[in-house]
C-alpha positions, 0 to 999 in steps of 0.5 A: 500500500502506498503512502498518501503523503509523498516526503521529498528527499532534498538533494544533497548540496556539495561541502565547499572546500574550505581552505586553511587559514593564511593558506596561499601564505603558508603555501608560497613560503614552502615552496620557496623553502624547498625552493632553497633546499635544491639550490643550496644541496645541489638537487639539479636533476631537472633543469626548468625546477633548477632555473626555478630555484635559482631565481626564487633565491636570487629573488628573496636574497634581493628582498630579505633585508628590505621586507625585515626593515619593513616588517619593523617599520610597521610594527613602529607604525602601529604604536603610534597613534593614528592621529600622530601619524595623519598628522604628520603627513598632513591634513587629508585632503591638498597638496601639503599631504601629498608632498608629504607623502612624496617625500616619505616615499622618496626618502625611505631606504626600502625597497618597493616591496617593503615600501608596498607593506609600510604603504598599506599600514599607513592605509590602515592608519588613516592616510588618505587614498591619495597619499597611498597611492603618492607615497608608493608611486614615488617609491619603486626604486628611489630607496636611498641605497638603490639612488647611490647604485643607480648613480653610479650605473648612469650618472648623478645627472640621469639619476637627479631627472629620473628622481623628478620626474618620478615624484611629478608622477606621484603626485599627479597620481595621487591628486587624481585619485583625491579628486576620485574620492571627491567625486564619488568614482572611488571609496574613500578611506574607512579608517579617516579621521578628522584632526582638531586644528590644534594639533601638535603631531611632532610634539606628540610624536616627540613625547611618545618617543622620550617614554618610551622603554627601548630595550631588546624586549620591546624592539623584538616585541615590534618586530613580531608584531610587525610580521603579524601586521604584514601577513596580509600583503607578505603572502602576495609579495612571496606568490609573486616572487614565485610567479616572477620566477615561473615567468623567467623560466619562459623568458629571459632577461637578455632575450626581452632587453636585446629588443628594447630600443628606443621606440614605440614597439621597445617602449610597449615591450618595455612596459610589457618586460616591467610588468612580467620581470619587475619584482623588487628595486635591487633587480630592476635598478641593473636592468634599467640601466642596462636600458640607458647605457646599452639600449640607449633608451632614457625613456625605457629605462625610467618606464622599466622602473616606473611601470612595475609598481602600477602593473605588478599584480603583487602591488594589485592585489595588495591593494584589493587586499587592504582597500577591500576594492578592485576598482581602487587597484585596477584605478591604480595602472590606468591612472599611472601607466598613461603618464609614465608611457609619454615621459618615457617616450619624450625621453626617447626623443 
């Protein structure tokens, strides 16, 4: 006999896949381990995993001092209240607070990556998206260290005009982005916050640091939580350091450079060479000028430097990452490639 009332089975949903906790971190960091395992015991039984070792070491190698430096940049960052900081780089809207910015980003002796994560825990202090955007555009290369390198490879005069021209695209970039905000186009930074008029920042500032307690203890307490800080931007930095060396199995650096002369077709590959090879300052600073002295092509050369922070996916999704907006980070190349193609070329000329 059977039943008048018919109970339906609901079909069974699939169990989504959950992924562990800081698993693209986790996973990036233990390639790039075994990464060093081949290299430094010799395991080259196949060379494309030996070309791939070699350049994920030569690449961390290039990045390590700067991303420590880094890490405890932030772990100072997030001791100081956020109104100390917003303070002084200037009020959060006009040009004083992107000058500011500029010159943090000139001045700071990190390469861009390192710049990238003390970028986005300025961000996540209260810096406006302008000033984010001014401090990490000006900061590709113009570490102190890499402009002393650089003026050795092409000369003070070379090295001054690059300089320049590089904080004029920053803050050219970082007021279009204001004006962005202004309107609507863009988000506006969540974490903001408004200053009294009275505001003293650096007597502040001068304050916290005659209290505070420097020992062993406290600077390595910085340090740790500084790492902590930079988790979220440190796994894009390491996946791309392994997605850079994945590329440079495909393609050489000698292959792209023999092709870069200074024209409209080695400008367009030189900013299609930036976006694929460009990882950190220390290795983007002897391509460059190889693109000066050998290629003869000034404008390749600065595009080479410049074109890396705005088309690197690390520098993308770090953005995406801390924003929280894919329009901010895709804003990002539109906004800047544009400007550093046409100085490019009328350096060429």
């Amino acid at each position: 006999m059977s039943s008048c009332c018919h109970v339906e089975e609901k079909p069974s949903t699939p169990k989504k896949i959950k992924l562990p906790k800081d698993f693209l971190l986790k996973l990036s960091a233990i390639v790039i381990f075994i990464s060093f395992v081949f290299h430094y015991a010799g395991l080259a039984f196949y060379d494309p995993v030996t070309k791939f070792s070699e350049d994920v070491v030569e690449l961390m190698n290039s990045m390590w001092v700067g991303l420590i430096l880094a890490a405890f940049f932030v772990g100072i960052v997030d001791k100081v209240p956020r109104d100390i900081v917003i303070g002084i780089l200037g009020t959060r809207r006009g040009m004083t607070g992107l000058l500011r910015a500029t010159a943090a980003g000139l001045v700071l002796d990190l390469c861009n990556h390192g710049i990238l994560v003390v970028g986005m825990k300025l961000y996540e202090r209260g810096a406006s998206l302008g000033q984010t955007i001014a401090f990490l555009v000006a900061s590709p290369w113009n570490s102190f260290s890499m402009t002393l390198i650089l003026v050795s490879l092409i000369g003070l005069k070379q090295t001054l005009l690059f300089i320049f021209l590089s904080a004029v695209v920053a803050l050219t970039s970082g007021y279009i982005f204001e004006l962005l905000v202004q309107k609507g186009v863009l988000p506006d930074n969540e974490n903001a916050i408004d200053l009294p008029e009275n505001a003293h920042p650096w007597k502040e500032l001068a304050k916290l640091v005659s209290s505070s307690n420097i020992s062993i203890k406290s600077i390595s307490h910085i340090f740790v939580e500084g790492i902590k800080g930079s988790k979220s931007i440190l796994k894009w930095i390491l996946f791309g350091t392994l997605m850079a060396a994945t590329l440079r199995m495909f393609m050489t650096t000698e292959n792209f450079q023999t092709y870069l002369g200074p024209s409209l077709l080695g400008l367009a590959l030189t900013v299609i060479g930036a976006t694929i090879i460009e990882v950190c300052s220390e290795g983007s600073v002897p391509i460059a000028a190889d693109l000066v002295n050998l290629a003869k092509a000034p404008g390749n050369g600065f595009t080479f430097l410049m074109t890396g922070v705005s088309t690197d996916y690390t520098e993308i999704m770090a953005l995406k990452e801390t924003t929280g907006s894919w329009k901010i980070a895709l804003f990002l190349p539109i906004i800047t490639v544009p400007q550093v193609i046409l100085l490019g070329y009328l350096l060429n000329q």
